[in-house]
C-alpha positions in Angstrom: -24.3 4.1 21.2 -24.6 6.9 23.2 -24.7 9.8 20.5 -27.3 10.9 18.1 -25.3 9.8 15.2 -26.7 7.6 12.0 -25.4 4.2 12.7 -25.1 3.8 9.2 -22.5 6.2 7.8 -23.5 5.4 3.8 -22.8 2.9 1.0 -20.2 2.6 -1.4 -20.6 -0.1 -4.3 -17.3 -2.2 -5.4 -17.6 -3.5 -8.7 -15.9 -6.3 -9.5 -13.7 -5.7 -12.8 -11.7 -7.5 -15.8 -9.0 -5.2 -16.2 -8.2 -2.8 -13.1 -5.7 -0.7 -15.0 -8.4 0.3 -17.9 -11.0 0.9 -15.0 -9.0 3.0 -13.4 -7.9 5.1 -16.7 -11.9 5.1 -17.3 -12.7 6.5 -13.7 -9.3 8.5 -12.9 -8.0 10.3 -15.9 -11.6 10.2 -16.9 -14.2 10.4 -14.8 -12.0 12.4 -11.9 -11.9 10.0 -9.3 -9.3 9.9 -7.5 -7.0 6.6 -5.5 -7.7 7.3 -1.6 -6.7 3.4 -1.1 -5.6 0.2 -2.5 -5.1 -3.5 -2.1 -2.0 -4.7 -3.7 -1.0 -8.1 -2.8 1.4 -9.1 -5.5 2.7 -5.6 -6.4 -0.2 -4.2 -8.6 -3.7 -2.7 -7.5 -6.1 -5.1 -7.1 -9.0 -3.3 -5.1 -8.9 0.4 -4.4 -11.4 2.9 -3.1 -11.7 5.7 -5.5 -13.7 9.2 -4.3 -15.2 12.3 -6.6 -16.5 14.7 -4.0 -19.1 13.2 -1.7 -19.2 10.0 -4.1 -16.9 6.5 -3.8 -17.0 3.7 -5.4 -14.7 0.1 -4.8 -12.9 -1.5 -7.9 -11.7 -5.2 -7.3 -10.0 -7.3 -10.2 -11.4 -10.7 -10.3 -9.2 -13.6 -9.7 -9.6 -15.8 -12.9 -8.6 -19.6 -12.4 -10.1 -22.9 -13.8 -12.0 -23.4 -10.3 -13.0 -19.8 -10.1 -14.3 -18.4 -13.8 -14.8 -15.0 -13.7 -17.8 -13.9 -11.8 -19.0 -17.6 -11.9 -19.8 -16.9 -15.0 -21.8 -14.1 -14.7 -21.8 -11.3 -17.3 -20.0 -7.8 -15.6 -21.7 -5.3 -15.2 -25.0 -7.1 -16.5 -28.0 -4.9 -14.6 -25.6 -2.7 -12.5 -26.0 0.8 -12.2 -25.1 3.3 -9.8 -26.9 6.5 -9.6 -24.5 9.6 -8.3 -26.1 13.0 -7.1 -24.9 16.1 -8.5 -25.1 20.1 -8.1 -24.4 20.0 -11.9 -24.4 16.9 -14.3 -23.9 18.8 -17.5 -20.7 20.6 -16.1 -19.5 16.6 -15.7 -20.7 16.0 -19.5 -18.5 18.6 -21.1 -15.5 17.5 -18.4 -15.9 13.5 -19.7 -16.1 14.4 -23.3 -13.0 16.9 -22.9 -11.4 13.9 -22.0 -12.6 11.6 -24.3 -14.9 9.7 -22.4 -17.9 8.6 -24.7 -21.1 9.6 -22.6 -24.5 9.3 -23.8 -26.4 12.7 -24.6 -28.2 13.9 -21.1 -31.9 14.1 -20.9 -34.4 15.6 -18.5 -36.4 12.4 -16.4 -37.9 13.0 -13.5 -37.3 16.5 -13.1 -33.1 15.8 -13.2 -30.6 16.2 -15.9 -29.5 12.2 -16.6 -25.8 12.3 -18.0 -24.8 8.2 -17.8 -21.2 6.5 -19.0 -20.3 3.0 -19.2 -16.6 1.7 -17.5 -14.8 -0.9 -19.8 -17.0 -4.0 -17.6 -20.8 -2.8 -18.7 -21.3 -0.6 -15.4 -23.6 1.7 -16.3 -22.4 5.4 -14.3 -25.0 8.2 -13.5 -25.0 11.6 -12.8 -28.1 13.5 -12.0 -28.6 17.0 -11.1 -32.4 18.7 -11.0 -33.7 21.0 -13.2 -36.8 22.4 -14.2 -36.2 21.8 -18.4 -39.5 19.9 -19.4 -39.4 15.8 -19.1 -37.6 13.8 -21.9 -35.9 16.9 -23.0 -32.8 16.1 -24.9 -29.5 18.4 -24.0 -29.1 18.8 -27.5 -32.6 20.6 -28.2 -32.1 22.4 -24.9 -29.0 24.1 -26.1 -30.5 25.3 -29.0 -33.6 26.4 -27.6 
């Protein structure tokens, strides 16, 4: 290779979705992400690389036919998670809910903040940041403290 470069650059997931224009409503108007680049075959997005900061993710709308169901017939979403790594996840909580994205209350595990979200497929979305507020402390009885 000749440098002292990581072979491997990183990772970026692609979920496969139902619906790619309520994804990307979920993860553009709400979430932030923004389109660096799409796929669009028959004049519509059908895969498109979507970037937040230092984090990416992949959206590809499944191609439903008789001889191709959906997935195989797997459930989206089903045991999928993606874990992102923030400066500050409860900045991101009041920034979703501003925007009417329902997230679920963050909590202190393993020493980080835990804000998660679910896209439209069952994807379960996280965004950690660390803190030093005791384990299984709920935001709510944080703020009040």
């Amino acid at each position: 290779m000749g440098n002292d470069q990581p072979n491997i650059q990183y990772s970026t997931p692609l979920f496969m979705v139902s619906d790619i224009e309520a994804s990307l409503n979920f993860y553009v108007d709400g979430l932030g992400f923004e389109i660096r680049n799409t796929w669009t075959p028959r004049g519509k997005i059908e895969w498109c690389w979507l970037q937040r900061e230092g984090g990416s993710i992949m959206l590809q709308e499944a191609r439903v036919t008789a001889e191709n169901p959906y997935l195989s017939g797997n459930e989206p979403g089903a045991g999928v998670s993606i874990w992102f790594q923030c400066r500050d996840s409860l900045v991101l909580y009041h920034e979703f809910l501003d925007k009417g994205i329902k997230a679920d209350e963050p909590f202190v595990g393993n020493g980080l903040w835990d804000l998660s979200v679910t896209d439209p497929d069952g994807y379960r979305i996280h965004f950690e940041s660390q803190t030093d507020v005791p384990e299984a402390t709920m935001y709510s009885d944080w703020v009040k403290g």
